[in-house]
VEXDREN-2710 file (C-alpha; in Angstrom, 1 decimal):
% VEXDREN-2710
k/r/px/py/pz
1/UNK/-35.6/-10.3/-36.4
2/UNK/-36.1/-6.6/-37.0
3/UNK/-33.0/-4.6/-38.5
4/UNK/-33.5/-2.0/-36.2
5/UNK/-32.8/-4.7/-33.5
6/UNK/-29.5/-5.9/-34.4
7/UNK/-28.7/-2.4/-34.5
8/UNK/-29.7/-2.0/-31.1
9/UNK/-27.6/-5.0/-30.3
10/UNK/-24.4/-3.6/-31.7
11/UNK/-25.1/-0.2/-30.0
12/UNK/-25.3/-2.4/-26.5
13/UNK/-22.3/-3.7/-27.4
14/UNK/-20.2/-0.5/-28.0
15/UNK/-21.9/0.2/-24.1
16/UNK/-20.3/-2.4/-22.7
17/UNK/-17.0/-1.7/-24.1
18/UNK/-17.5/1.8/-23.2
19/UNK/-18.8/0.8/-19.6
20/UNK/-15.2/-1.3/-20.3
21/UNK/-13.0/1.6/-20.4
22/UNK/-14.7/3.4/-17.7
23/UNK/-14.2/0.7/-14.9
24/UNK/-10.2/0.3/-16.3
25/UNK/-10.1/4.2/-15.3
26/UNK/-11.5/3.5/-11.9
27/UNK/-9.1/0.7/-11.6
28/UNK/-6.2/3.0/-12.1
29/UNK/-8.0/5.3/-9.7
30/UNK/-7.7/2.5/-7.3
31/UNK/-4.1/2.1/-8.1
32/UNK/-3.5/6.1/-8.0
33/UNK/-5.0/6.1/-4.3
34/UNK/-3.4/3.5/-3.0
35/UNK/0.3/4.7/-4.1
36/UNK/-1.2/7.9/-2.1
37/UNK/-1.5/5.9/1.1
38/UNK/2.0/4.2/0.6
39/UNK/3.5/7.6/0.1
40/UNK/2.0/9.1/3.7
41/UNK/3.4/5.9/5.1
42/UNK/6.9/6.5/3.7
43/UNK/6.5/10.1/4.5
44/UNK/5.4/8.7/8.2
45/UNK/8.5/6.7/8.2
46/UNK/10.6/9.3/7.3
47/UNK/9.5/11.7/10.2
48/UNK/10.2/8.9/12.5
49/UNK/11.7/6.0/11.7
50/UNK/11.2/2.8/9.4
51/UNK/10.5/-0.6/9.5
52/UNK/13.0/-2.4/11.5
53/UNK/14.9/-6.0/11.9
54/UNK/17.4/-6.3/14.9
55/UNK/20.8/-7.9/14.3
56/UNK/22.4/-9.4/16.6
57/UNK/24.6/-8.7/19.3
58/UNK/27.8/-9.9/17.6
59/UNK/31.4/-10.1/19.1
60/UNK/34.6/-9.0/16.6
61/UNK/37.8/-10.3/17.8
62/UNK/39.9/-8.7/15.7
63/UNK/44.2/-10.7/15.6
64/UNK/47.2/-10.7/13.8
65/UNK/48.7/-13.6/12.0
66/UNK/52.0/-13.8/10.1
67/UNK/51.8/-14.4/6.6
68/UNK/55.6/-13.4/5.0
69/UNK/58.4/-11.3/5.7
70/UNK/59.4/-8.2/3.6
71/UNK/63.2/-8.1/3.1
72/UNK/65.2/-4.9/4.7
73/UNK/68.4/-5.6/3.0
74/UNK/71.4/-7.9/1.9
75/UNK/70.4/-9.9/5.3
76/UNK/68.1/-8.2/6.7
77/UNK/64.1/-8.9/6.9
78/UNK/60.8/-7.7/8.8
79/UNK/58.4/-10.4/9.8
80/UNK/55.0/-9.4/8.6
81/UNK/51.8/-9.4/10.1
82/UNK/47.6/-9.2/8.9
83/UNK/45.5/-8.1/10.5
84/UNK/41.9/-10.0/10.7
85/UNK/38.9/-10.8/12.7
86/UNK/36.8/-13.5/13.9
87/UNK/32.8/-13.0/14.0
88/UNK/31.7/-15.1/17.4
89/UNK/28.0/-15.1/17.0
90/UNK/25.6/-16.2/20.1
91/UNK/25.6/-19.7/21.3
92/UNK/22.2/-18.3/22.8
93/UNK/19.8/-15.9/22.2
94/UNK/16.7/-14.9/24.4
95/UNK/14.6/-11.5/23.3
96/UNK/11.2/-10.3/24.6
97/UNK/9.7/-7.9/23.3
98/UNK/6.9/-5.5/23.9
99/UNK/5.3/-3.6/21.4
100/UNK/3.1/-0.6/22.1
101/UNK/1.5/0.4/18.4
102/UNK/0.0/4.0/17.7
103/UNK/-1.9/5.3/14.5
104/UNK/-0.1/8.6/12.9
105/UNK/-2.4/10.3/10.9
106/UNK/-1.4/12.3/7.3
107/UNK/-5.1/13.3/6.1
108/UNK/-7.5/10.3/5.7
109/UNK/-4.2/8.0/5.7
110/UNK/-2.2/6.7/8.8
111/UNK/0.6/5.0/9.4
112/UNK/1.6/2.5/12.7
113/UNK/4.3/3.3/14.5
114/UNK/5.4/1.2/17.2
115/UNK/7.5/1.9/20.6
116/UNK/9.7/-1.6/21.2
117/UNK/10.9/-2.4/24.8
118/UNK/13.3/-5.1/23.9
119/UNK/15.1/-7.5/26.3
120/UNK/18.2/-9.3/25.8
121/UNK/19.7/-12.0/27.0
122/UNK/23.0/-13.4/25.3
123/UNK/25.3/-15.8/26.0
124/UNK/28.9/-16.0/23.9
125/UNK/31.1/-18.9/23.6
126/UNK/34.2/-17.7/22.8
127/UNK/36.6/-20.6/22.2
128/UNK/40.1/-21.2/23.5
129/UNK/42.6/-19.1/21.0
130/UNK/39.3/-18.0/18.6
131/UNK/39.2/-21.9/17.3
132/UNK/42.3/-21.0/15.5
133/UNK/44.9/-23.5/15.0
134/UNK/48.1/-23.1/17.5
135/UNK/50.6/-23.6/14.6
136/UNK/49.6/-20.2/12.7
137/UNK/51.1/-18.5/15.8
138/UNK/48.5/-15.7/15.9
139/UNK/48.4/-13.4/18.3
140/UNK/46.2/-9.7/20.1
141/UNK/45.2/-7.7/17.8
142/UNK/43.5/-5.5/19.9
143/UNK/40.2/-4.6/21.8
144/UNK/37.2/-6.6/20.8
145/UNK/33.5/-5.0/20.0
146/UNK/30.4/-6.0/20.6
147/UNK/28.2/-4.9/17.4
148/UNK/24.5/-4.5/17.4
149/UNK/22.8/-3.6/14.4
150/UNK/19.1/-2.1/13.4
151/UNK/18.1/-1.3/10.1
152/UNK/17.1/3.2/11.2
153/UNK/19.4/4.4/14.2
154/UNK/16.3/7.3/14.7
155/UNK/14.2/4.6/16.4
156/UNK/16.8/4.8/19.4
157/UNK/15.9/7.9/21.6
158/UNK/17.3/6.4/24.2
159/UNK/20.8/4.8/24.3
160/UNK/20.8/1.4/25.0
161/UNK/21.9/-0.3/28.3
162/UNK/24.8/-3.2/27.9
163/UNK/25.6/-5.3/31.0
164/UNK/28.8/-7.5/30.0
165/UNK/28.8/-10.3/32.7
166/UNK/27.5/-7.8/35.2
167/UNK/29.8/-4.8/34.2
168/UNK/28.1/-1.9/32.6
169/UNK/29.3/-0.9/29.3
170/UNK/29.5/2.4/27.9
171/UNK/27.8/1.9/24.2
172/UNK/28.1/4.4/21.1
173/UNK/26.6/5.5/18.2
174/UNK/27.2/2.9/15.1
175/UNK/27.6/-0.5/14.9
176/UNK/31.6/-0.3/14.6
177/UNK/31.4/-2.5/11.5
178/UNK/30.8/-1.6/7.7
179/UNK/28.9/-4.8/7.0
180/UNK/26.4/-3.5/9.7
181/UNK/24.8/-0.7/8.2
182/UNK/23.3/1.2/11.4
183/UNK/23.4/0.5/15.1
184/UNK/25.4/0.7/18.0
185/UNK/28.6/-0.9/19.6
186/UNK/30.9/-1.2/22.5
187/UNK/34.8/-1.7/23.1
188/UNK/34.5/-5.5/25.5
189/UNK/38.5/-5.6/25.8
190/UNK/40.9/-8.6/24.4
191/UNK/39.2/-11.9/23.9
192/UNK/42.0/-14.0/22.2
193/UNK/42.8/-16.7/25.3
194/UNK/44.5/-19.8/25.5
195/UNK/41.5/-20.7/27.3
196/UNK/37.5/-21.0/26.5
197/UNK/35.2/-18.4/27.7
198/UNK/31.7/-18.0/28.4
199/UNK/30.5/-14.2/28.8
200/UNK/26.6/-13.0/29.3
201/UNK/25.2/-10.1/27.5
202/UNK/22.3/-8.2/28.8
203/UNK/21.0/-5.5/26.5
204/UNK/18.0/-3.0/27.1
205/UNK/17.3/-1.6/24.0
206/UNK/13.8/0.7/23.4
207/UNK/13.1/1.1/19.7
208/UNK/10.6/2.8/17.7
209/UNK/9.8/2.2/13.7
210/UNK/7.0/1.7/11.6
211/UNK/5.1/-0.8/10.2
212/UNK/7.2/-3.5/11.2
213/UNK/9.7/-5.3/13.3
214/UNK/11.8/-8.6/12.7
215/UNK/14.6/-10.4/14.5
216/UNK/17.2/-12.1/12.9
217/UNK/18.5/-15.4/14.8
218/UNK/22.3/-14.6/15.1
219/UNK/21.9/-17.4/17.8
220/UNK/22.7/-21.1/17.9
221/UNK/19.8/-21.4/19.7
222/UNK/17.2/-18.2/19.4
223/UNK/14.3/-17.7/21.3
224/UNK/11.9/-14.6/20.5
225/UNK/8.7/-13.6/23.3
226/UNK/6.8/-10.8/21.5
227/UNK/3.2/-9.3/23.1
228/UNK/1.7/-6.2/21.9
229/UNK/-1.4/-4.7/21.9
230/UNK/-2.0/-4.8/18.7
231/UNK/-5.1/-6.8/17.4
232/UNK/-4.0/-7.7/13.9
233/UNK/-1.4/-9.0/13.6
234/UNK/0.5/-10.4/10.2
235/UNK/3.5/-12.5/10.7
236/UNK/6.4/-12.0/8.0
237/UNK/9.6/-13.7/7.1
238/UNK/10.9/-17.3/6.5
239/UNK/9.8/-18.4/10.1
240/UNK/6.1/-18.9/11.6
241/UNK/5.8/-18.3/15.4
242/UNK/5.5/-21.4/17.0
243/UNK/2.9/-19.9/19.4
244/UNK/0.6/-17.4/19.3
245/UNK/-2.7/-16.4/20.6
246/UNK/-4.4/-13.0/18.9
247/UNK/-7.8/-11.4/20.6
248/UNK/-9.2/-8.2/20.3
249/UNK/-6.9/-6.8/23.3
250/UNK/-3.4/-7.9/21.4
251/UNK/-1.5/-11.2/20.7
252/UNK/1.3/-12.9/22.5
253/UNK/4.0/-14.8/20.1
254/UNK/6.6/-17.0/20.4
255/UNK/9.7/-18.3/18.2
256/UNK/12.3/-20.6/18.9
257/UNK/14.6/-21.9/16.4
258/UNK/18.2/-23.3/16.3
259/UNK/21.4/-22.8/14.2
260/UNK/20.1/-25.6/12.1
261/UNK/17.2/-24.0/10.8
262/UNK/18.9/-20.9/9.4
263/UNK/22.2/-20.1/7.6
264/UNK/22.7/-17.2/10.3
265/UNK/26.2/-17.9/10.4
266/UNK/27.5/-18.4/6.5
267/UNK/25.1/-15.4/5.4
268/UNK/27.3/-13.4/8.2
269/UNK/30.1/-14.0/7.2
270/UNK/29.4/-13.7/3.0
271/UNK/28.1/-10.4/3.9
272/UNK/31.3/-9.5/5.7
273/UNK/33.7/-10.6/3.2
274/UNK/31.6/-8.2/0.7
275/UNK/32.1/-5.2/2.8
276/UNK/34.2/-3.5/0.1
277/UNK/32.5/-4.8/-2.8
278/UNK/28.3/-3.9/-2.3
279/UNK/26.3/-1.1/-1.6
280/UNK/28.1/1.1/1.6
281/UNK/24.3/1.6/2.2
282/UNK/23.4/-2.2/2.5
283/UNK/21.4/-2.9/5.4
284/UNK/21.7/-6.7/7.2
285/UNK/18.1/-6.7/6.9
286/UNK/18.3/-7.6/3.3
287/UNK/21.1/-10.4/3.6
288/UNK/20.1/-12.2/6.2
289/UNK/17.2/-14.6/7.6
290/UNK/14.4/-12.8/8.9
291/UNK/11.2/-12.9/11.0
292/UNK/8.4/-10.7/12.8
293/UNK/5.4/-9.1/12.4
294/UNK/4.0/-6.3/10.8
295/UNK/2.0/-4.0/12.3
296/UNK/-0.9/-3.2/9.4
297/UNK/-4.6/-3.7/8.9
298/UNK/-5.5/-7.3/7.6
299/UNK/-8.1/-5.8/5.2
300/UNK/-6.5/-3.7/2.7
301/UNK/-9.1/-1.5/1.2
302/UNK/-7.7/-0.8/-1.8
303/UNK/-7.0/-4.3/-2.2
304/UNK/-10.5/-5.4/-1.8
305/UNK/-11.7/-2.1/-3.8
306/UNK/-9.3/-3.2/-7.0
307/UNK/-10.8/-7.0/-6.8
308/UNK/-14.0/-5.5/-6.8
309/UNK/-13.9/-3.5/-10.1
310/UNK/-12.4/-6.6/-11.3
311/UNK/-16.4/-8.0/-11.4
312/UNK/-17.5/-4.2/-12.3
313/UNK/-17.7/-6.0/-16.6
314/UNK/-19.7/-8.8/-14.9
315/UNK/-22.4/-6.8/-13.1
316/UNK/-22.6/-4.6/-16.4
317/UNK/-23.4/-7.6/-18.4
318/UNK/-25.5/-8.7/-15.9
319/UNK/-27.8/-6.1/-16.0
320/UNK/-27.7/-5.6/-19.4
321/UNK/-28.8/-8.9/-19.8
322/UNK/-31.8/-8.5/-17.7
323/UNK/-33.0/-5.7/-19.3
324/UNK/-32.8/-7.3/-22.6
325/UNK/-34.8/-10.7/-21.2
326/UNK/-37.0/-8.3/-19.5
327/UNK/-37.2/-6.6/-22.9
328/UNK/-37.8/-10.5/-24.9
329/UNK/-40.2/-11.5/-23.1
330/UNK/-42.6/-8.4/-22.5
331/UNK/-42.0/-7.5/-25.8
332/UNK/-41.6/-3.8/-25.0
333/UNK/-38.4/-1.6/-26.7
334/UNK/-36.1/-0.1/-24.4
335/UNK/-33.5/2.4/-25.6
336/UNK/-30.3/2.0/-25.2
337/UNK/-29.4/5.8/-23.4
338/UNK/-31.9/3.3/-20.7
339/UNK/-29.6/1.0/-20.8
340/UNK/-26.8/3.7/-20.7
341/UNK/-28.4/4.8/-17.2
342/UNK/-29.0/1.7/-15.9
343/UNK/-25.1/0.6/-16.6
344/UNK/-24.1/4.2/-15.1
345/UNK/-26.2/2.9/-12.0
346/UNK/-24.2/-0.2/-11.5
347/UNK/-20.2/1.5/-12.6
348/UNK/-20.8/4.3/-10.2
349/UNK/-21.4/1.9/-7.2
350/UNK/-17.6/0.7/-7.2
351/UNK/-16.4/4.9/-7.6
352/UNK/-18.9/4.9/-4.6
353/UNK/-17.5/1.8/-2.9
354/UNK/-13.6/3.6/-3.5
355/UNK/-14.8/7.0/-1.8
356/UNK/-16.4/5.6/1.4
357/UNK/-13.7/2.9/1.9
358/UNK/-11.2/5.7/2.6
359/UNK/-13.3/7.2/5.4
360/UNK/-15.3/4.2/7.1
361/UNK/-14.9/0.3/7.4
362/UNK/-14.7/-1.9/4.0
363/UNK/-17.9/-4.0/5.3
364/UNK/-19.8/-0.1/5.8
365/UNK/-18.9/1.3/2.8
366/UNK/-20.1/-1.6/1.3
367/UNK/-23.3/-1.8/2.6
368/UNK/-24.0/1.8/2.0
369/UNK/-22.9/1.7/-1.4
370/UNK/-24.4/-0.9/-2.6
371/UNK/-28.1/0.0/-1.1
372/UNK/-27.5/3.6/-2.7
373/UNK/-27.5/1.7/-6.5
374/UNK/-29.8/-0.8/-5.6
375/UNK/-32.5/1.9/-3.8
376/UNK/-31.9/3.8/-7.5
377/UNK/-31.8/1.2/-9.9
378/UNK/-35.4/0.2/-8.6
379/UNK/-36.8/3.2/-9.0
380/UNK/-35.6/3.6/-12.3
381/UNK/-36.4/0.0/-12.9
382/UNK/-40.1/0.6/-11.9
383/UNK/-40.4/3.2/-14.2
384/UNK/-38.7/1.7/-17.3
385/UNK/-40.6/-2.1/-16.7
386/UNK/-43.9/0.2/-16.6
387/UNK/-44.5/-1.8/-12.6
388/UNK/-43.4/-1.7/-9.2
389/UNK/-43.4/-5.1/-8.5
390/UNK/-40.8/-5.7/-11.0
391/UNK/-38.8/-2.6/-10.4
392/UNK/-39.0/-4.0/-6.6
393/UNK/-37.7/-7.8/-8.3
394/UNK/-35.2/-6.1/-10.3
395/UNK/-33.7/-4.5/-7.0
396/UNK/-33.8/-7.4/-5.3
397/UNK/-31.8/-9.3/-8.0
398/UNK/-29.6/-6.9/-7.5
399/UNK/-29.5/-7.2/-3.9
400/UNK/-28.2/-10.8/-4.8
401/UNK/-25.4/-10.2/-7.2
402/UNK/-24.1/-7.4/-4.6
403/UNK/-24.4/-9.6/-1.9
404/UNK/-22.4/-12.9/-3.9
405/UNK/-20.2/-10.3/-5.0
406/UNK/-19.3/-9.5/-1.3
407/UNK/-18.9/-13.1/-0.5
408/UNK/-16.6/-13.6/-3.3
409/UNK/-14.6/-10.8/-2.0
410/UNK/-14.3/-12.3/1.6
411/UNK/-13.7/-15.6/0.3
412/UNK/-10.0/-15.3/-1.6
413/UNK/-9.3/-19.0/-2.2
414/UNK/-12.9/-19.5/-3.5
415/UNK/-13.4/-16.5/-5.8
416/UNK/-12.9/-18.0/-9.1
417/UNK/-15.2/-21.0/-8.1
418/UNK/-17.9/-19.0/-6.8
419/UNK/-17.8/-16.4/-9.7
420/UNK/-18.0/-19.3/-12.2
421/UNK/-20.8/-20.8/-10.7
422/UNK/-22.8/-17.4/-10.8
423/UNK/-22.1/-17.0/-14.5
424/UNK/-23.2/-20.6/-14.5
425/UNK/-26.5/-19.8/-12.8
426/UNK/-27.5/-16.9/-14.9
427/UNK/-26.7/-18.5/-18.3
428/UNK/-29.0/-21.3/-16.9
429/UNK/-31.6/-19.2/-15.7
430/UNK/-31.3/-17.5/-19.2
431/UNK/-31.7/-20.1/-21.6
432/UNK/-34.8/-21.6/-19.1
433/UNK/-36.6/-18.0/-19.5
434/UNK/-36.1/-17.9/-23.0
435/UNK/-36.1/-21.6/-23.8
436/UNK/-39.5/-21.1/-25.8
437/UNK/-38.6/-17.8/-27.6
438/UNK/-38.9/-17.7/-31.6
439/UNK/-35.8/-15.6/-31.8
440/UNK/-36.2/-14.8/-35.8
441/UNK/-39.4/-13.2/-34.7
442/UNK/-38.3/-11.1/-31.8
443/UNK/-38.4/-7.5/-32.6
444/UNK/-41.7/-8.2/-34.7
445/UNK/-44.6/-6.3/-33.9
446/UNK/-47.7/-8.4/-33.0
447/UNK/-50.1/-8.4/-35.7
448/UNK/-53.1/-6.0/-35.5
449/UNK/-56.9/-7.2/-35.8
END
């Protein structure tokens, strides 16, 4: 083997490693845009509203209880008396929901923002004296309030409409409760009765946010109906929709879970008791069991663009490898600024594949990408192999990586197989090419006559 060859080989080498650190900067690139698109979302959000999860309704029946007396004098003492509150939560819980979705646009990026008609239907059991014990002699402690929370008050443009067992109620602004971070509530009147009580709640509430809505199951029983015309959907949180049916005009959902399922009740009331200890900002949302959807496109393209580059070193070797058979076998001496151009080729299509995903569908910008360096790596190709026949093989080799590359792409829980076995299959084909090759004489010049 010629000296001049394994100098070749270690300039191909310091190539790839530079074709290396060019495909890690459009990796970052890919990073760089996408926190771009996240940011127009947030900014989206803040012009509007955010994602949002919808708590409750919950009833606070606030009492008093005596716990000492405080002496006055010699003989003298004043009975005292704390205050405190029970947290009823709903024995049931019926909301349906419909979701109108619209695209807000901030450039090339959008965000969705959705309009919610939500209807509720709640029924309390509130027991006879709160469930508390006769003997600890509690007693009124004042008007009750019904407390609804969502996670961004600017998603209600309109105020809410409470019925309370027929009776309208007159709602305002804030949930009424510090554990509730945002929301809306209503005075309901003294609930502590010797006597059991069972009260209906209807609720009208139209709410707008972004991204994403979920529902947290205050009830004993809950029951969520969600339709929207949304194609593509993506259901979040610790609960799957029992059913659901998605087509290209929307998708229709349903939930239904019970008090057993969830820790509704015990994360209410930790979250309570830790009023005056956490964040005044806390938002139920991120104490509490969760579900819904969110309203964003399945295929990421910046996720799919940033597994891509991922292959960008295979492709690279891949075609340095063919040019270096190519090279073998013909006996011909390439130099390496062609294998500089020919790597540049194959890098540029992912920088390509970035661009065009921004502006047209994944599949598209595919397509158009990779027939842009395929269409000019033949040409070259034809040149450099001295033959249009193999400059049209070389493309269509090409055409074949690109195309299991896309297929790996698509298929997420088969990537790693499907990548090996293509390393597999050109190390095969590799060694069967070059099976017959006297490599100690490759590089030598065939003797003249």
């Amino acid at each position: 083997m010629r000296p001049n060859l394994l100098i070749k080989l270690f300039l191909l080498a310091g190539l790839f490693g530079l074709f290396g650190v060019g495909l890690v900067i459009i990796d970052g690139l890919v990073g760089d845009r996408e926190r771009y698109r996240d940011e127009v979302i947030a900014d989206v959000a803040r012009s509007t509203a955010g994602q949002q999860t919808l708590f409750g309704p919950v009833l606070v029946v606030p009492y008093l209880e005596p716990v000492a007396a405080t002496p006055l004098g010699a003989h003298v003492s004043v009975p005292v008396r704390q205050k405190s509150a029970v947290i009823v939560l709903p024995e049931s819980l019926f909301i349906s929901s419909n979701v109108k979705v619209e695209a807000r646009h901030r450039g090339i990026h959008k965000a969705q923002v959705f309009r919610a008609a939500n209807r509720l239907t709640v029924v309390f059991q509130v027991p006879a004296n709160l469930g508390i014990s006769d003997d600890r002699g509690v007693t009124g402690g004042g008007p009750a309030r019904l407390s609804f929370g969502v996670s961004d008050s600017r998603g209600m443009h309109r105020p809410p409409v409470v019925d309370w067992d027929g009776a309208h109620l007159d709602v305002e602004p804030g949930s009424g409760q510090p554990w509730i971070a945002q929301g809306f509530s209503a005075e309901v009147g003294d609930l502590l009765s010797p006597s059991p009580r069972r009260i209906r709640v209807d609720i009208d509430l139209e709410l707008i946010g972004t991204n994403q809505l979920s529902f947290v199951p205050a009830g004993a029983s809950t029951r969520v109906e969600m339709q929207s015309d949304w194609p593509d959907p993506s259901f979040v949180g610790q609960f799957l929709p029992d059913t659901r049916s998605v087509d290209q005009k929307g998708f229709r959902a349903g939930w239904e879970l019970s008090r057993f399922a969830t820790d509704v009740a015990g994360e209410t009331e930790r979250l309570r008791l830790q009023e005056n200890n956490g964040d005044p900002n806390r938002r139920p949302e991120g104490a509490l069991t969760s579900f819904g959807v969110r309203f964003m496109e399945q295929v990421d393209v910046y996720q799919q663009a940033d597994r891509a580059v991922k292959y960008g070193m295979l492709f690279v070797l891949l075609t340095f490898v063919a040019f270096f058979v190519f090279e073998v076998l013909k006996r011909m001496d390439f130099h390496p600024i062609q294998y500089l151009l020919a790597g540049s080729g194959v890098a540029v299509f992912f920088l390509l594949l970035l661009s065009l995903s921004e502006h047209v569908p994944f599949v598209v910008a595919y397509l158009v990408a990779a027939a842009a360096c395929i269409a000019l790596l033949m040409f070259y190709a034809s040149s450099v192999f001295g033959s249009i026949a193999r400059g049209i093989s070389f493309g269509l080799m090409l055409a074949v990586l690109y195309a299991l590359l896309f297929v790996i792409l698509e298929s997420k829980d088969y990537a790693l197989l499907l990548g090996t076995l293509l390393l597999f299959g050109v190390l095969a084909a590799v060694m069967v090419l070059t099976r017959h090759i006297d490599w100690y004489k490759v590089g030598e010049k065939p003797p003249t006559t």
